[in-house]
N, CA, C and O of each residue as an XYZ file, in Angstrom:
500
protein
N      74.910   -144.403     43.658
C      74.362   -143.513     42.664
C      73.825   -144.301     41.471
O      72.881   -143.810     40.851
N      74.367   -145.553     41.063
C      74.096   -145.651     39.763
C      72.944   -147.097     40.362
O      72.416   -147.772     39.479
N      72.674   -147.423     41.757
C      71.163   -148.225     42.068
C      70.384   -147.006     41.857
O      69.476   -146.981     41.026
N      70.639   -146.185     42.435
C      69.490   -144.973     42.399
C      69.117   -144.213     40.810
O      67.979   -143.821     40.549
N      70.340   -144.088     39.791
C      69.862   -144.370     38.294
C      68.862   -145.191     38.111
O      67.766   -144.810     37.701
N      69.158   -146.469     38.415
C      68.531   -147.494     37.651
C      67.030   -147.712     38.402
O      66.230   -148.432     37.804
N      66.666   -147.181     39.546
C      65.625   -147.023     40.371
C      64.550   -146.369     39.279
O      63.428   -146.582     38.820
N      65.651   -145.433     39.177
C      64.602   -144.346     38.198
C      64.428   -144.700     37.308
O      63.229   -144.643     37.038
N      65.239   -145.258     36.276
C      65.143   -145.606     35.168
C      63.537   -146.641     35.137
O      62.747   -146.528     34.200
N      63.296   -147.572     36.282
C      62.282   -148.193     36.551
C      61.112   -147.906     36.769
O      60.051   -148.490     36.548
N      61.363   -147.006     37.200
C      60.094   -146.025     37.686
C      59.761   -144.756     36.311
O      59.008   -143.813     36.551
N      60.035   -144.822     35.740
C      59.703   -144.557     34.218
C      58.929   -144.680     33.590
O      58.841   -145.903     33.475
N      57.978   -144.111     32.843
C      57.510   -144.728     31.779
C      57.883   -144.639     30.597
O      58.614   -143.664     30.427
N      57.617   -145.497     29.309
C      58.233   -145.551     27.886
C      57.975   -144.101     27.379
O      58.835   -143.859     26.532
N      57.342   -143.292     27.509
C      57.318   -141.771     26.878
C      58.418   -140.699     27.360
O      58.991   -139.744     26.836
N      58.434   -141.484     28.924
C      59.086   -140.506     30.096
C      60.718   -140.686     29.579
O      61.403   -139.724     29.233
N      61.225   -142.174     29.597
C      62.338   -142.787     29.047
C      62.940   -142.042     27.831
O      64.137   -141.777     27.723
N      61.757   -141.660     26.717
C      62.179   -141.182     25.336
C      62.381   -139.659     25.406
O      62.930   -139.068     24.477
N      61.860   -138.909     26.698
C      62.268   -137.739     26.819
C      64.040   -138.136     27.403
O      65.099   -137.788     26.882
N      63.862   -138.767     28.343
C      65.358   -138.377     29.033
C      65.962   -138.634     28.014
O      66.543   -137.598     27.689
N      66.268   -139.802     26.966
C      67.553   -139.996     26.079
C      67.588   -138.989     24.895
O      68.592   -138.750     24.224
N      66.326   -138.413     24.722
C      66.232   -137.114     23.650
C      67.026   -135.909     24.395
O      67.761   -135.187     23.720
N      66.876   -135.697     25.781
C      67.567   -134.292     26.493
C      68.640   -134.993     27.603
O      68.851   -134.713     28.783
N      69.233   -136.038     26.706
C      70.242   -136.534     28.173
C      71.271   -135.437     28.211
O      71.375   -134.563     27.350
N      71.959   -135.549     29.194
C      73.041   -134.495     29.665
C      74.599   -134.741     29.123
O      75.384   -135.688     29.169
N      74.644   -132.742     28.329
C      75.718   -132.923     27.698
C      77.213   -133.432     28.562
O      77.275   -133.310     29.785
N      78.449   -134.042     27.696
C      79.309   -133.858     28.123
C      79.848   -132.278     28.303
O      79.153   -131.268     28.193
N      81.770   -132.370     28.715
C      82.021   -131.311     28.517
C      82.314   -130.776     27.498
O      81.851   -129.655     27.290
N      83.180   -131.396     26.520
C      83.536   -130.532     25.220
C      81.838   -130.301     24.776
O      81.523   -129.113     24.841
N      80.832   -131.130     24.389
C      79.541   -130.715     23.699
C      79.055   -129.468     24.073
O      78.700   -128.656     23.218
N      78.975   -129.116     25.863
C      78.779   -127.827     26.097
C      79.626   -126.747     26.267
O      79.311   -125.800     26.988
N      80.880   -126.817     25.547
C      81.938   -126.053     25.516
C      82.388   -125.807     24.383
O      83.237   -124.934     24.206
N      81.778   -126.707     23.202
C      81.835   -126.112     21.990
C      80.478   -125.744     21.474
O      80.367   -125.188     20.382
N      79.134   -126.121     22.444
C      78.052   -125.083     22.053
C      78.136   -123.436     22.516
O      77.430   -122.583     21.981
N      79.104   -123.142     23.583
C      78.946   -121.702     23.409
C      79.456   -120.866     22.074
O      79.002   -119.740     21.869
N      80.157   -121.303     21.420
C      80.077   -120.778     19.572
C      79.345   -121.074     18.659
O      79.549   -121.224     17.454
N      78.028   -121.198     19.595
C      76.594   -121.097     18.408
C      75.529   -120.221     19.165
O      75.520   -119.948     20.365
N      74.668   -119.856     18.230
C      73.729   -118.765     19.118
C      73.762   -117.970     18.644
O      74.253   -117.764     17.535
N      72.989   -116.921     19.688
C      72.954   -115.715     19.387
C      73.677   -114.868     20.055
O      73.660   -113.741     19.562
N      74.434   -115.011     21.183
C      75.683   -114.704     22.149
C      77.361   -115.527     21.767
O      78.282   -115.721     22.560
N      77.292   -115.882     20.268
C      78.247   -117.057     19.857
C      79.771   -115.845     19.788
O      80.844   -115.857     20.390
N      79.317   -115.121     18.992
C      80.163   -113.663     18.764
C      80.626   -113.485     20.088
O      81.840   -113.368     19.923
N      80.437   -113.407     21.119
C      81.202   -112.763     22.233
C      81.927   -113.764     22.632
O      83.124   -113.489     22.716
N      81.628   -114.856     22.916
C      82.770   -115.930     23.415
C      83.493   -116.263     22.018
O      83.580   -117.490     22.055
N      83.937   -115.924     21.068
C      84.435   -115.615     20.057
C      85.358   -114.776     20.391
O      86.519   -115.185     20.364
N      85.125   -113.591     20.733
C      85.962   -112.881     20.955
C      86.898   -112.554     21.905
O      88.003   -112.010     21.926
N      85.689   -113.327     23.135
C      86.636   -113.110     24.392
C      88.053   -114.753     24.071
O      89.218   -114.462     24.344
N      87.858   -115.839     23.688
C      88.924   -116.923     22.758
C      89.793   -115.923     22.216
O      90.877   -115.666     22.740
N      89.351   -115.329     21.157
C      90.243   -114.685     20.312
C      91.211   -113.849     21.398
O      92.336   -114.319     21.573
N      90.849   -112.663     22.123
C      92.002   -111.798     22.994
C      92.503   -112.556     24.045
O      93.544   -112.143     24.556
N      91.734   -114.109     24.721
C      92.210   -114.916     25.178
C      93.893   -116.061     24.271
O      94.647   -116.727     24.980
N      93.994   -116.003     23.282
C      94.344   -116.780     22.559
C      95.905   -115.537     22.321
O      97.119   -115.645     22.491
N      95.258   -114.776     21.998
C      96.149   -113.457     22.158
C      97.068   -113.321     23.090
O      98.260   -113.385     22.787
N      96.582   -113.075     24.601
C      97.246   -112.898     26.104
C      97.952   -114.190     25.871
O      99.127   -114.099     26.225
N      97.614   -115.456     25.358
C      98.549   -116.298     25.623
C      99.666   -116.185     24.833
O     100.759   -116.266     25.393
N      99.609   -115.996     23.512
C     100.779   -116.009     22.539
C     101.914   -114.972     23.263
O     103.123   -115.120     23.441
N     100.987   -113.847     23.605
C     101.648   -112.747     24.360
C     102.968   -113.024     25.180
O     104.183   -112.890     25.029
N     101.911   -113.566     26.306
C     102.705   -114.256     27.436
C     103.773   -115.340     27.098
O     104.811   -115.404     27.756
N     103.545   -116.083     26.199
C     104.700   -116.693     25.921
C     105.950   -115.804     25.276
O     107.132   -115.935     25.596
N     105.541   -115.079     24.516
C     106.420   -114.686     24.380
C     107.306   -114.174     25.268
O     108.522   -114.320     25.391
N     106.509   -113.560     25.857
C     107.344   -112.399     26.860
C     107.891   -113.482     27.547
O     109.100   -113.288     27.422
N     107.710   -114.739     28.347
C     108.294   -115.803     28.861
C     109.659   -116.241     28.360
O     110.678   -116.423     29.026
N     109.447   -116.392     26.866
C     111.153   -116.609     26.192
C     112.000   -115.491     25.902
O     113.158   -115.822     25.649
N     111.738   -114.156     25.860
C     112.519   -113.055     26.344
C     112.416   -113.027     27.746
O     113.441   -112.360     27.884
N     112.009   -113.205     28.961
C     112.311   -113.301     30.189
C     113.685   -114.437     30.568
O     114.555   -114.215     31.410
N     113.584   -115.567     29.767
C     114.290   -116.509     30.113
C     115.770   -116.405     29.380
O     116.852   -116.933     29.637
N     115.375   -115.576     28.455
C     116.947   -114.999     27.586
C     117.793   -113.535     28.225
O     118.990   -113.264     28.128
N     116.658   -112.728     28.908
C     117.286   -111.707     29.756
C     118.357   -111.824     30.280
O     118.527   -112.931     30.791
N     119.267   -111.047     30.381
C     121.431   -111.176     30.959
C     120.668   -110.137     32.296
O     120.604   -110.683     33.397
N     120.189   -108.879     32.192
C     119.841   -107.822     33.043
C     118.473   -108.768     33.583
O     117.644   -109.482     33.018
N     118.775   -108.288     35.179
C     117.717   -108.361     36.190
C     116.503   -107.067     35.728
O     115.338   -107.350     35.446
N     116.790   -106.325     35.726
C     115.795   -104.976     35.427
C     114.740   -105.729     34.174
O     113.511   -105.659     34.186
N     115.651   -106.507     33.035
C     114.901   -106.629     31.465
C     113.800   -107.768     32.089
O     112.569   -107.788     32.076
N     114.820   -108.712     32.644
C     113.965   -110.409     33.245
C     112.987   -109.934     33.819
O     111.941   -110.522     33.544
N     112.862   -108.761     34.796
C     111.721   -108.328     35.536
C     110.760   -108.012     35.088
O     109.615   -108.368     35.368
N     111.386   -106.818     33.826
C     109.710   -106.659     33.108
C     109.228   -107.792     32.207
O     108.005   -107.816     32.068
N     109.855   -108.651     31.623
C     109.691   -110.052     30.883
C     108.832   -110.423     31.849
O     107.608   -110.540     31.785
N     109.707   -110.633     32.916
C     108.851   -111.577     33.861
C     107.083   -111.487     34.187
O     106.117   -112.245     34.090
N     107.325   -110.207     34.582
C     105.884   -109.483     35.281
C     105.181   -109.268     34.138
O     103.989   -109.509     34.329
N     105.472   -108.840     32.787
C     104.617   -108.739     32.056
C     103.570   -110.164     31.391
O     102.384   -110.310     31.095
N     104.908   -111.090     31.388
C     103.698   -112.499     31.010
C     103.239   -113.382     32.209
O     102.668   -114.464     32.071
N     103.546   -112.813     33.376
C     103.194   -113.780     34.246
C     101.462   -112.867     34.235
O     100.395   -113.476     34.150
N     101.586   -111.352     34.343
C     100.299   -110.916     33.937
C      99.400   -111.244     32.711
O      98.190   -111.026     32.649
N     100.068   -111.723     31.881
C      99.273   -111.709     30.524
C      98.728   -113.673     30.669
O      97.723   -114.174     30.165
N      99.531   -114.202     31.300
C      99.260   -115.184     31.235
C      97.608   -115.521     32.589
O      96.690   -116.337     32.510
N      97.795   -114.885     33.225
C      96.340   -114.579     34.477
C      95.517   -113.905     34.066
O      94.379   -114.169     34.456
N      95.701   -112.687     33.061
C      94.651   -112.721     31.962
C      93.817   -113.647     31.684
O      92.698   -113.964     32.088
N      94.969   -114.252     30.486
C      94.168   -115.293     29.709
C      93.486   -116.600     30.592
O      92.606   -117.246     30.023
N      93.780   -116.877     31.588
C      93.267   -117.718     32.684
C      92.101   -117.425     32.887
O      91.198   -118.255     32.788
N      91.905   -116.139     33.221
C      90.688   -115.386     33.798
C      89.674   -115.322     32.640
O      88.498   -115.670     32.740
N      90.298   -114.807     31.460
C      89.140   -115.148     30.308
C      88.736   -116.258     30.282
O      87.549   -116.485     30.518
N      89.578   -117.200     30.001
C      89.499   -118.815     29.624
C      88.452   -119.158     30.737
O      87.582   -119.960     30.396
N      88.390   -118.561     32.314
C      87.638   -119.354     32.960
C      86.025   -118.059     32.974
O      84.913   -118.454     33.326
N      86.211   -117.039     32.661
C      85.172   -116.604     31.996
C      83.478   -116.791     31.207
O      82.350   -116.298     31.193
N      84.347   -117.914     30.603
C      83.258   -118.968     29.638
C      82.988   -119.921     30.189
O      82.355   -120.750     29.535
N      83.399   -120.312     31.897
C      82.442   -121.382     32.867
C      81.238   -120.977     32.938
O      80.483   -121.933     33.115
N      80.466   -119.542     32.856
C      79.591   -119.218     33.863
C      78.619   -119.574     32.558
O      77.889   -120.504     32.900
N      78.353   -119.183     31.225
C      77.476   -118.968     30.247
C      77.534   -120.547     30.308
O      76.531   -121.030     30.835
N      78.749   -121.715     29.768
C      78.567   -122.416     29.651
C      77.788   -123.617     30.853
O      77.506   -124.727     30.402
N      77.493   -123.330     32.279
C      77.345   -123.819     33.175
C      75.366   -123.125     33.216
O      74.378   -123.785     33.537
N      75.411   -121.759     32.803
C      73.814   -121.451     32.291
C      73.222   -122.157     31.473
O      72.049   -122.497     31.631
N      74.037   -122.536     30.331
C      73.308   -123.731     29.471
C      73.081   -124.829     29.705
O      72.131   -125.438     29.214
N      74.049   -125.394     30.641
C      73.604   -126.640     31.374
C      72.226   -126.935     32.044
O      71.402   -127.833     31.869
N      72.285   -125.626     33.049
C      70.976   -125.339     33.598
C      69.621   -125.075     32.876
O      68.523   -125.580     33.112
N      69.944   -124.237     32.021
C      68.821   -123.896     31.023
C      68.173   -125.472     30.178
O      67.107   -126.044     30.404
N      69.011   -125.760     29.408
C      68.579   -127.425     29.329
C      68.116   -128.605     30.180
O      67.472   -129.612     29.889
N      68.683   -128.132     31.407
C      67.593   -129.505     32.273
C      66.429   -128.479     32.603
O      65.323   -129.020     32.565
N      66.412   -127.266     32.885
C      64.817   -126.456     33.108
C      64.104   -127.157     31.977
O      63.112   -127.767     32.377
N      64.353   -127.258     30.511
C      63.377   -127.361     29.821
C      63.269   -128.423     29.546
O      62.433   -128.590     28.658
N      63.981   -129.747     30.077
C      63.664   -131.063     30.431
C      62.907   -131.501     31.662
O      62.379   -132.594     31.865
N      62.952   -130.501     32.402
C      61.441   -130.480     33.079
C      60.441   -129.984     32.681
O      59.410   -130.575     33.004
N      60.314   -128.845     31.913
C      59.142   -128.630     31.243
C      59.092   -129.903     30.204
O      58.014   -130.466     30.396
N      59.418   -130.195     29.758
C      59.186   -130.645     28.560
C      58.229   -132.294     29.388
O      57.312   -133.034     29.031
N      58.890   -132.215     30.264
C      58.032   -133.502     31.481
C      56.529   -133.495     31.811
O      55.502   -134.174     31.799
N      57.171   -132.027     32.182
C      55.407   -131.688     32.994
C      54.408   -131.381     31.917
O      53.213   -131.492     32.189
N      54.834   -130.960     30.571
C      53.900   -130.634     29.347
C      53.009   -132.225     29.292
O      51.802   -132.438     29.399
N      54.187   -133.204     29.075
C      53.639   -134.505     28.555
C      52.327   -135.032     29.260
O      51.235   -135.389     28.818
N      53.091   -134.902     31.083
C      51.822   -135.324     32.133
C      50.886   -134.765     32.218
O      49.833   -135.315     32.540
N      51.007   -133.300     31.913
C      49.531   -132.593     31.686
C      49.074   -132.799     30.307
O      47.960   -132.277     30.262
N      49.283   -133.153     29.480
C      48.476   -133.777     28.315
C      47.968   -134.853     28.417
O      46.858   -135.120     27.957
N      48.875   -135.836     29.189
C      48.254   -137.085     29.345
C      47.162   -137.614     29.760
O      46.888   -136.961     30.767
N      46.406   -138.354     29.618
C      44.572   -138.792     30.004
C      45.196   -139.249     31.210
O      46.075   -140.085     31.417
N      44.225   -138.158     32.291
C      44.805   -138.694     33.895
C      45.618   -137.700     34.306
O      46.081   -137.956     35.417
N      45.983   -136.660     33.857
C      47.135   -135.787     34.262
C      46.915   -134.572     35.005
O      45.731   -134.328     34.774
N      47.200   -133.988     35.493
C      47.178   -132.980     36.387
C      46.565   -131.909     35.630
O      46.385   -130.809     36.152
C-alpha cells in the first residue's frame, strides 16, 4: 500500500500535490469532533446529551443492582441498566453514519475540486 502511495504521489503534479495536502484525510477524533459544528451540530448534541444520560443512568442502576439483598430488586437493577446501557451504545454508535457521510462528502469534493483544476488547465478536458 504505501509503494502504491508513493506511485501516486509521483505521478502528481505540483498543483495536484497542493490539493491533496489542502483536503488530506481526516483522522478519527477530527471527524468526530466535526459533527458538533454545522448546521445539523444541534442534533448530535443532543443525541450525546440523552446518550451521556442513559449512561449515568445505567450506572447507576448497576450500583443498586450490585447492592440488591432481594433477587426480585437485583432483577429490576439489573434489566433496567443493562437496557439503559444498549441504549446509550446504540446512540453512541448512531453518530457513525453522519460522521462516516462526512468522510465521504469530503473526498467527493476532493474530486471535484481535481477535475475543476484539469478543466481549467491549458490542455484540459
Amino acid at each position: 500500500m504505501e509503494k502504491l502511495d508513493a506511485m501516486i504521489q509521483d505521478a502528481l503534479s505540483a498543483e495536484d500535490r497542493e490539493i491533496l495536502a489542502a483536503t488530506e484525510e481526516l483522522g478519527f477524533f477530527s471527524l468526530a469532533f466535526g459533527l458538533f459544528r454545522g448546521k445539523a451540530a444541534w442534533v448530535n448534541w443532543i443525541v450525546m446529551l440523552a446518550q451521556g444520560a442513559f449512561f449515568v443512568v445505567a450506572v447507576w442502576c448497576a450500583v443498586r443492582f450490585f447492592a440488591a439483598t432481594d433477587v426480585l430488586l437485583a432483577l429490576k437493577w439489573g434489566i433496567s441498566g443493562a437496557v439503559l446501557l444498549l441504549a446509550a451504545l446504540s446512540m453512541k454508535l448512531s453518530l457513525m453514519v453522519p460522521m462516516q457521510a462526512n468522510r465521504l462528502m469530503r473526498e467527493i469534493k476532493r474530486v471535484e475540486l481535481m477535475l475543476a483544476v484539469r478543466a481549467d488547465a491549458p490542455g484540459g478536458p
